[in-house]
C-alpha positions in Angstrom: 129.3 125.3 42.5 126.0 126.9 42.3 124.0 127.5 45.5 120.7 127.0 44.3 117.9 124.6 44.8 115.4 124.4 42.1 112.1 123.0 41.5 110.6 119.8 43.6 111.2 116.6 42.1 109.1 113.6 42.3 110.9 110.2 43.5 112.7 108.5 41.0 111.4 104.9 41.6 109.1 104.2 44.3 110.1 101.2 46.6 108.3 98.2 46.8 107.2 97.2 50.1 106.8 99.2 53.3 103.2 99.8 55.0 101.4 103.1 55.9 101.5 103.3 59.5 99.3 106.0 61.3 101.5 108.8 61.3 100.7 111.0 64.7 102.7 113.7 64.1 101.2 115.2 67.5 104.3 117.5 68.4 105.6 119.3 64.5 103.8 122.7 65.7 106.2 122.0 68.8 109.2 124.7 68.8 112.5 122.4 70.5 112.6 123.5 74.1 115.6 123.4 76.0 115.4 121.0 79.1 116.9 122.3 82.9 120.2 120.8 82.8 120.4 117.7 85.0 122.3 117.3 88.6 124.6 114.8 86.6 124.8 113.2 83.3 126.6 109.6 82.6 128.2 108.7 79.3 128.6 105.6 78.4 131.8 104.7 76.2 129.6 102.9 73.8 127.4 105.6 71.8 127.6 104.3 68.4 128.3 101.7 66.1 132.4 100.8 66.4 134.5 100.4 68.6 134.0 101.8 72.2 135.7 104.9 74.1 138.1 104.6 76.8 137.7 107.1 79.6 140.4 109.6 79.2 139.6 111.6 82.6 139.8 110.2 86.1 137.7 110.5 89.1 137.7 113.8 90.8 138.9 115.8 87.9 137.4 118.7 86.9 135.7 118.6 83.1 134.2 121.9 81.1 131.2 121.6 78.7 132.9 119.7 75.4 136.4 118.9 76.9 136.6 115.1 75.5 136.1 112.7 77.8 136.6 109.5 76.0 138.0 108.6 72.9 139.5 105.4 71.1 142.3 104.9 68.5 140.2 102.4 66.2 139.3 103.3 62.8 135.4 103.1 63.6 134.5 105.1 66.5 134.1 108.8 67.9 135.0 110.8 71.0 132.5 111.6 73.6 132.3 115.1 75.2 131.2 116.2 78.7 128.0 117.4 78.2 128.1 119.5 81.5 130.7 121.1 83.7 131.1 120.0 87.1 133.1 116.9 88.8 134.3 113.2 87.2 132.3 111.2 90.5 132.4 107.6 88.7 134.0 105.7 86.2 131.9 102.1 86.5 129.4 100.2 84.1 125.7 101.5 83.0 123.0 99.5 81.6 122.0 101.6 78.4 118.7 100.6 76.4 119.7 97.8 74.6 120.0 96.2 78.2 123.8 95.9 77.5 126.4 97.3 80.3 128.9 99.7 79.2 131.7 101.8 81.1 130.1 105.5 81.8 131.5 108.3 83.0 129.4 109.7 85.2 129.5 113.7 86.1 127.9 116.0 88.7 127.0 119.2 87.8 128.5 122.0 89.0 125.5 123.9 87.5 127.7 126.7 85.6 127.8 125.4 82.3 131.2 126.9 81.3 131.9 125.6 77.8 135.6 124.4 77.4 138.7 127.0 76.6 139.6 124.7 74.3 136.7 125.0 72.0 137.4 126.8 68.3 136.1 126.7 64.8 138.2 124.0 63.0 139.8 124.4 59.8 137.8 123.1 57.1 139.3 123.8 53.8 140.0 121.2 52.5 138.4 117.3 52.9 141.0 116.1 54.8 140.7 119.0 57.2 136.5 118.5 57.0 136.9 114.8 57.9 139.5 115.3 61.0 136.5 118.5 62.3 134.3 116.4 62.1 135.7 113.4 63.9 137.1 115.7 66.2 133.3 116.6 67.0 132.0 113.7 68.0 129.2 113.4 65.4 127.3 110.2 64.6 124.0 109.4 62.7 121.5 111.7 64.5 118.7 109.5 62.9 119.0 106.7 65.0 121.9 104.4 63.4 124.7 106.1 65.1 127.4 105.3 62.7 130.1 107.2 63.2 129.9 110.5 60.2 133.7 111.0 59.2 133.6 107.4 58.9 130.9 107.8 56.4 132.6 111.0 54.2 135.6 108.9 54.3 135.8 107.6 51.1 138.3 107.0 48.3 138.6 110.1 45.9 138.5 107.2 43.1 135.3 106.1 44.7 133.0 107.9 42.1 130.9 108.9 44.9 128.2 111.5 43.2 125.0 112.1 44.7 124.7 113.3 48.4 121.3 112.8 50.1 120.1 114.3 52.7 117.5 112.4 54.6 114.2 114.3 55.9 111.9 111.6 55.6 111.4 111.3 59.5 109.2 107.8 58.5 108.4 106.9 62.1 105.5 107.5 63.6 105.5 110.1 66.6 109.1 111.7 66.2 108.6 115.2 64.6 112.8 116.6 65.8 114.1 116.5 62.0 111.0 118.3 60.8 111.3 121.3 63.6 115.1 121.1 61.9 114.0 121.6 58.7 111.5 124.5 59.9 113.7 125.7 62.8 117.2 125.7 60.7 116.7 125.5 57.5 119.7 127.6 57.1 121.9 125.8 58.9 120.8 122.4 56.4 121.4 125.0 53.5 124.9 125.6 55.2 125.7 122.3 55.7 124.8 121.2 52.1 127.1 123.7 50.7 129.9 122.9 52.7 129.8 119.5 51.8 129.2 120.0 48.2 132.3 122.2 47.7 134.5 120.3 49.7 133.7 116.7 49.1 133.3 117.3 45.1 129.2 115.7 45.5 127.9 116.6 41.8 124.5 116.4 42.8 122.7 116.6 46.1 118.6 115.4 47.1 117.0 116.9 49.9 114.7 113.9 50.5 111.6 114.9 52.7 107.9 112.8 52.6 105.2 114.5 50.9 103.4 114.8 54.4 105.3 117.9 55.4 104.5 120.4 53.6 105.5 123.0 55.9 109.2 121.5 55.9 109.2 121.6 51.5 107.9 125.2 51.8 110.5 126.5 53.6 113.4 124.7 51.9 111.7 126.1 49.1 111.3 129.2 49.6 114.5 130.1 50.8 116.2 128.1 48.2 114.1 130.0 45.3 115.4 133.1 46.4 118.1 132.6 44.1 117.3 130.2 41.4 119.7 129.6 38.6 120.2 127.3 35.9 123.3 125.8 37.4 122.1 124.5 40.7 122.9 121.2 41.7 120.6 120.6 44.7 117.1 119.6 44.4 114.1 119.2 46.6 112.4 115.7 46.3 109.3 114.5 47.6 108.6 111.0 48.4 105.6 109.0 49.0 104.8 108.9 52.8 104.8 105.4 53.3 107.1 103.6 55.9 110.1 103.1 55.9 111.1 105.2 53.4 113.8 107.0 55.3 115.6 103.8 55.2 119.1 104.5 53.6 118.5 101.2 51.0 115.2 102.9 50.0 116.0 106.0 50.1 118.8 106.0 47.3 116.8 103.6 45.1 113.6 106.5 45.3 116.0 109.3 44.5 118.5 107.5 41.8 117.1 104.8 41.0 120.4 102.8 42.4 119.6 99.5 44.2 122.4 98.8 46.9 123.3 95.1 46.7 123.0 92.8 49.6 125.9 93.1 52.0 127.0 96.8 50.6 126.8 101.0 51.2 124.9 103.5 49.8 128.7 104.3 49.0 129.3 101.3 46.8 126.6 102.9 44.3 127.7 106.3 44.4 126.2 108.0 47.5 126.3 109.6 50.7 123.1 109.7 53.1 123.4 112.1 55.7 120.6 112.7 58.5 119.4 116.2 58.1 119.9 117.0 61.5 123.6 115.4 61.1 124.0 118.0 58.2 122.9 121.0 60.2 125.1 119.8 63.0 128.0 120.2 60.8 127.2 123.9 59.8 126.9 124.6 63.5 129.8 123.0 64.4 132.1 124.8 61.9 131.0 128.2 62.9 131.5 127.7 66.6 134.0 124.7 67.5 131.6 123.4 69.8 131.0 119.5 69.6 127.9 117.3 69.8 127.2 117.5 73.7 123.4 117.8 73.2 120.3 116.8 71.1 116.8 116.8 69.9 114.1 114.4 71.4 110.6 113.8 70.4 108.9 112.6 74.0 105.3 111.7 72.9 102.7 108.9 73.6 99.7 108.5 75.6 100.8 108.5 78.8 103.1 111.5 78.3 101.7 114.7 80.8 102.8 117.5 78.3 104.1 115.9 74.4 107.6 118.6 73.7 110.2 118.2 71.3 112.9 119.0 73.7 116.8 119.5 73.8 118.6 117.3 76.0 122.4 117.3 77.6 123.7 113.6 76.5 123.9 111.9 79.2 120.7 112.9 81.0 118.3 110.0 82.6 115.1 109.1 80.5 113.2 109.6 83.5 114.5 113.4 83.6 113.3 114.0 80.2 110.1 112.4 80.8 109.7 114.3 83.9 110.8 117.7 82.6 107.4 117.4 80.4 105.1 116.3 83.1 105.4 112.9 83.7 103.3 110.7 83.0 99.2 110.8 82.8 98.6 107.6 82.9 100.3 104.1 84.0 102.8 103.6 80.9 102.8 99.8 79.9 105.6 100.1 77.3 108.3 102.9 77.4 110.4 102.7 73.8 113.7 104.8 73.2 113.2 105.6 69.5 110.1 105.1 67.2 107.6 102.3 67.4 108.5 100.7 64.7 112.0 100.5 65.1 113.0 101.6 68.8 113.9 99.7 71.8 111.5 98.9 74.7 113.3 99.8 78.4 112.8 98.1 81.3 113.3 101.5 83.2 113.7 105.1 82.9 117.3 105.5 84.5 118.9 104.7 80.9 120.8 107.8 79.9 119.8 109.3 76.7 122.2 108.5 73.9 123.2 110.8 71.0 121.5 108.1 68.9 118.4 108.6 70.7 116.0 110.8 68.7 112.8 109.8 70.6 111.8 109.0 74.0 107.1 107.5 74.2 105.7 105.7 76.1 102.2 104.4 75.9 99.4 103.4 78.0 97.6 100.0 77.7 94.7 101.4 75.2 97.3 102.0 72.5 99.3 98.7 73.2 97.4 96.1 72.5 99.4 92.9 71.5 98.0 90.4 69.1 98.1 87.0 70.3 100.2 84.9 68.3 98.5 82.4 66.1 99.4 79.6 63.4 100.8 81.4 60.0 97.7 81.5 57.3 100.0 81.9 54.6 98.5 85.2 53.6 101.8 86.3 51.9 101.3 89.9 53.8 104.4 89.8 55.6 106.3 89.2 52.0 104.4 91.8 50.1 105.3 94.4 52.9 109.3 93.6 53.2 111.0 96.4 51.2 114.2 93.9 50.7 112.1 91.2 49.0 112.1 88.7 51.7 109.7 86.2 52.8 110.1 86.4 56.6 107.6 83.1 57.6 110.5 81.2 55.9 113.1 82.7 57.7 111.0 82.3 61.1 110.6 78.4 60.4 114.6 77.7 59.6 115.0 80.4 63.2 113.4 78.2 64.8 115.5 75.0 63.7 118.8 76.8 64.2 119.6 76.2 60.3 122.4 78.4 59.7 123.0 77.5 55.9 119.4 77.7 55.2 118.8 81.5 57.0 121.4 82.7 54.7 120.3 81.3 51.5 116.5 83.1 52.8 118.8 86.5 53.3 118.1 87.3 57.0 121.5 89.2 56.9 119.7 91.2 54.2 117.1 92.3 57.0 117.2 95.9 58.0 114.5 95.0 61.3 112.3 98.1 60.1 109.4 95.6 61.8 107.1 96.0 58.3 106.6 92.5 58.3 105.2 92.0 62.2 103.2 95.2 61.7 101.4 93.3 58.6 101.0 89.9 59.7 97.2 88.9 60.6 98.6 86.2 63.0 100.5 88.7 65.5 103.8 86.9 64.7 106.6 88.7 66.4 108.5 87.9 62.8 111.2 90.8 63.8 112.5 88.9 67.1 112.7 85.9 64.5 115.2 87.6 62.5 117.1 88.9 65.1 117.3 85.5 66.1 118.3 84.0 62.7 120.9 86.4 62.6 122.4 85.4 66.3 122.0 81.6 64.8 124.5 82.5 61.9 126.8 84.4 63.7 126.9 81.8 65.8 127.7 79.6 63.5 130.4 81.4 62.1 131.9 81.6 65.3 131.9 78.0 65.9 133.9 77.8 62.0 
């Protein structure tokens, strides 16, 4: 195939819905800085969507940077890695930021560092040997979803699978770590995308980015105009900054014009999306064997000391990272593990840092003002702004009277929580928590079935 990217496309079909959110990109001049490896890391079993790990080391052995230390049989899941060397001191149950309690294993540094004998380059020739590597590394959606990635390239031959995307959009407010990628290692994404291409048979390939980072589109550019041919297959597109475009549903209607259909994968119209980060990963990865034991955060907010883009053992304590740039200026009233939009609020900073976790703020009480909650006004905002064509109000009201059979007719399983809705709504409504309800009241339901 031809390594080439030619000129920037524009978005195939712009995306209804979505609102423009205040952007405060405060850290992209921000080179990733690595953070002073913790005293101890835990690990929780759980660290993506699937199944969870089971420990497969005991307490009081000995583990190396990247040895596995737990892994599971089931189809949908991925091994987790010892992101430090040192001592196994606990095998017990963590509270992670969700507020759920997992089994962790929990290790104390022995502050040496010493990577795994173990560790290789894998074989990668052909896509059954691509898919094992990259099980075998332990990657999931760097983006935030954390779906399991060799689940993802996984897919039947006879699928008719043709257009990879890769996924630069970085939508949220605040997190700036997949633009430093694209500035940082643009190589490695280059890499990445080859590798896949030739391997996996992808015919064509978008590198989707928003039109507000310019910086990121240069350098893609530039290095990918070195080169230019009339074969090339992969193609720079720019896309409207509006969120959430870096939704995967949005994403591959803006850059094919395909609309996935309630309930389905980007795979069941013909694509893979793969986090740019995720794609770089895997061009890492195949060069030096070593697995995902470490990522990129974005720690911003107002009552962060010193905003960094840092890279973090998994495992470490929120409150570590937070401390490592300066702690806190001012008294935080809400501390969120992921964007604002779409992240989770934590109760505390002793959480360890997952390697879904792209973004750590938090944000003193002149930036998080609540609206008080008032009577609906029918303003239609909330409808206008869902990207899946919703009308959340109606989906609140049969919420609230536990009407299973009526919340799916209104599509709350269709609901992808990106919060566009609550962020539009006059009234303050907190319409998000009232889908995440509706969808508790169906399941429900069909558990009681």
């Amino acid at each position: 195939m031809s390594k080439n990217i030619g000129g920037i496309l524009k978005a195939v079909r712009q995306v209804r819905g979505g609102v423009f959110v205040d952007h405060n990109k405060d850290t992209k001049n921000l080179e990733v800085v690595r953070i002073t490896p913790p005293e101890k890391v835990v690990l929780p079993m759980q660290q993506h969507i699937g199944a969870p790990c089971i420990p497969t080391v005991k307490v009081g052995e000995h583990v190396d940077v990247g040895q596995v230390i737990g892994d599971s049989d089931k189809y949908v899941s991925a091994p987790i890695h010892a992101s430090v060397s040192g001592t196994v001191k606990s095998l017990a149950e963590v509270r992670v930021a969700s507020g759920k309690m997992f089994p962790a294993v929990t290790i104390e540094n022995d502050g040496e560092m010493t990577l795994f004998s173990g560790i290789e380059p894998p074989k990668a020739d052909t896509r059954e040997d691509l898919i094992k590597a990259v099980r075998a590394s332990g990657l999931v959606g760097l983006g935030g979803a954390g779906f399991p990635t060799h689940v993802k390239l996984n897919f039947p031959p006879d699928k008719n699978i043709d257009t990879l995307i890769i996924n630069a959009a970085e939508c949220e407010p605040y997190i700036t770590v997949d633009y430093r990628e694209c500035i940082d290692n643009s190589w490695d994404i280059i890499g990445g995308i080859y590798t896949l291409s030739e391997i996996m048979g992808f015919k064509n390939v978008v590198i989707a980015v928003e039109d507000n980072k310019t910086d990121a589109i240069r350098v893609l550019k530039n290095i990918a105009d070195k080169d230019n041919d009339a074969g090339d297959i992969v193609k720079l597109m720019t896309l409207k900054s509006k969120y959430p475009q870096g939704a995967e549903k949005m994403m591959v209607q803006s850059a094919t014009g395909r609309r996935i259909p309630p309930g389905k994968l980007p795979a069941d119209v013909g694509c893979v999306v793969m986090n740019v980060a995720s794609t770089a990963f895997i061009s890492r990865y195949l060069k030096t064997g070593k697995p995902l034991v470490s990522r990129s955060m974005t720690v911003s907010g107002s009552a962060i000391a010193e905003p960094k883009n840092v890279r973090v053992p998994i495992g470490v304590s929120a409150g570590e990272v937070i401390d490592f740039c300066g702690g806190f200026k001012a008294e935080p009233v809400k501390i969120i593990a992921g964007g604002p939009m779409m992240g989770t609020a934590l109760v505390n900073t002793e959480v360890p840092v997952l390697k879904s976790n792209n973004a750590l703020l938090a944000f003193a009480d002149d930036i998080t003002t609540n609206k008080k909650e008032r009577a609906c006004i029918h303003c239609g905002r909330c409808a206008d702004a869902c990207p899946m064509s919703l009308v959340p109000t109606n989906i609140e009201k049969s919420a609230l009277r536990r009407d299973a059979e009526s919340l799916v007719k209104e599509g709350v399983n269709v609901c992808m929580e990106c919060g566009s809705c609550a962020y539009s709504c006059p009234a303050g409504k907190p319409l998000v928590q009232y889908m995440r309800l509706g969808k508790e009241v169906v399941r429900e339901a069909g558990a009681n079935k």
